[in-house]
Structure formats: structure tokens, C-alpha cells
TORKOL-4160 file (C-alpha; in steps of 0.2 Angstrom, whole numbers, padded with zeros to 4 digits, m for minus):
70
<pt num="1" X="0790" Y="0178" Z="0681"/>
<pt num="2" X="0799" Y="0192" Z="0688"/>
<pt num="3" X="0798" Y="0211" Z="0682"/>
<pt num="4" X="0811" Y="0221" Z="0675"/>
<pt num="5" X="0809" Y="0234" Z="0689"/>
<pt num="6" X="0810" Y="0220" Z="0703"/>
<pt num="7" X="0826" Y="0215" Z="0694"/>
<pt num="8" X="0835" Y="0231" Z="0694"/>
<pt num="9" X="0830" Y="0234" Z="0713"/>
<pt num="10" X="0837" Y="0217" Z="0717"/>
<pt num="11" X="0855" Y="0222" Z="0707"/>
<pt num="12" X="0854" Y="0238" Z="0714"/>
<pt num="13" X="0854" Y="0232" Z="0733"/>
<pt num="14" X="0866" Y="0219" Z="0728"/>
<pt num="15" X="0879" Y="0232" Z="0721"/>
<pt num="16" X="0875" Y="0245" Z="0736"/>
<pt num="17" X="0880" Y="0233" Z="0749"/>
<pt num="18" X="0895" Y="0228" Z="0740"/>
<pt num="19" X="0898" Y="0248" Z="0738"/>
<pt num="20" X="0897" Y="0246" Z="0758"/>
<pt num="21" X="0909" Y="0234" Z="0764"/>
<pt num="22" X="0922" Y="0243" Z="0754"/>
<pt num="23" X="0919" Y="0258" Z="0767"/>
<pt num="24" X="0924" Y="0261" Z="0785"/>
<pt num="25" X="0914" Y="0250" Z="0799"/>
<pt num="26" X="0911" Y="0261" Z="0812"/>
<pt num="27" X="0920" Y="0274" Z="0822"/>
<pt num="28" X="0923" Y="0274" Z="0841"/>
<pt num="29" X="0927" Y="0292" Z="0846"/>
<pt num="30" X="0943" Y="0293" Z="0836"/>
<pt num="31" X="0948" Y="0298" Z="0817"/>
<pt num="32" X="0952" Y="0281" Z="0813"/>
<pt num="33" X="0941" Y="0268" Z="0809"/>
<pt num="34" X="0942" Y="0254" Z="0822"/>
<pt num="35" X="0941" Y="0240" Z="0812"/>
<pt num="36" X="0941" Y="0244" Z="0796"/>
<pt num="37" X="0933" Y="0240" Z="0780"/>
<pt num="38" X="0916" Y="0235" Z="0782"/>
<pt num="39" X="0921" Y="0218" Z="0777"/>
<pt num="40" X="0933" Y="0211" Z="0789"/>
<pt num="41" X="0917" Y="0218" Z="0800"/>
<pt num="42" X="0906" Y="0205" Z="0788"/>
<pt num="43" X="0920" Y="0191" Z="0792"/>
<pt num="44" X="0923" Y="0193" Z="0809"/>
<pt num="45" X="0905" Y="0198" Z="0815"/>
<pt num="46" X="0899" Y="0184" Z="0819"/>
<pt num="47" X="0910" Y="0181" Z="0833"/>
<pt num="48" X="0896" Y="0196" Z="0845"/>
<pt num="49" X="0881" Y="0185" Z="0842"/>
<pt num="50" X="0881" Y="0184" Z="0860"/>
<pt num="51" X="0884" Y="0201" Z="0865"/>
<pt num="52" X="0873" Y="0216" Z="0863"/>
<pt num="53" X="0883" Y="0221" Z="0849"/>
<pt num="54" X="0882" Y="0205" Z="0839"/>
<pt num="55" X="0863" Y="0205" Z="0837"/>
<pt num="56" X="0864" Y="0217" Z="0823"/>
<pt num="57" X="0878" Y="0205" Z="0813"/>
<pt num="58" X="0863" Y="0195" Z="0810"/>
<pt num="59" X="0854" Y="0207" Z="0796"/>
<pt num="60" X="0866" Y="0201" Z="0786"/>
<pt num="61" X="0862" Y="0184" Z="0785"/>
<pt num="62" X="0843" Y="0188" Z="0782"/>
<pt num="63" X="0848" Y="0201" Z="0770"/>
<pt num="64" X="0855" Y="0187" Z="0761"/>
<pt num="65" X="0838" Y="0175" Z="0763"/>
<pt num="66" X="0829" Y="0189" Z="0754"/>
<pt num="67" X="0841" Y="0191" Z="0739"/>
<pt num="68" X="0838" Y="0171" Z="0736"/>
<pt num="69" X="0821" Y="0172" Z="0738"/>
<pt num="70" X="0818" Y="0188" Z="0728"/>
């Protein structure tokens, strides 16, 4: 049976990455975000799997695994 603690930890990282893709991406030397809210990078990301970039991308899918195993 899960805690009550183990729950809130599990809603509040649920509700923070949500928080997140509302937000600016990343920035490459400019004011202006380069693509964005951080989910169209979510959307989109998958595409860099095979560059250097892309490798990062996949914490999201892990990230995922652990909310549905938690």
C-alpha cells in the first residue's frame, strides 16, 4: 500500500513537470526562446535521438516509466 507522503511526492513531480512545459525550452544566445514552450520541445524531441542533442530527450520517457511504476 502506498504512503500518503510517497503520494504527494508522486503528484507533486506530476504537477512540476507540467509547471515546465508551459516554460521556455532553452535559449541559444538570443532573448528569444528558440523553440518555445517546453512542450512543442516534448513533441518534437524525439526527432534528435540520434544526434548528441537528442540523448537527453529520452528522460522523458523514463521519467514516465517511473510515474507508473511509483
Amino acid at each position: 500500500m502506498k504512503t500518503t507522503s510517497s503520494r504527494a511526492l508522486l503528484f507533486a513531480s506530476v504537477f512540476v513537470y507540467f509547471i515546465c512545459l508551459t516554460q521556455p525550452g532553452f535559449y541559444a544566445g538570443s532573448e528569444e526562446p528558440v523553440f518555445g514552450p517546453g512542450i512543442g520541445l516534448l513533441l518534437i524531441g524525439w526527432f534528435a535521438i540520434g544526434s548528441g542533442a537528442g540523448f537527453s530527450w529520452l528522460a522523458n520517457p523514463v521519467l514516465f516509466l517511473v510515474w507508473n511504476f511509483a
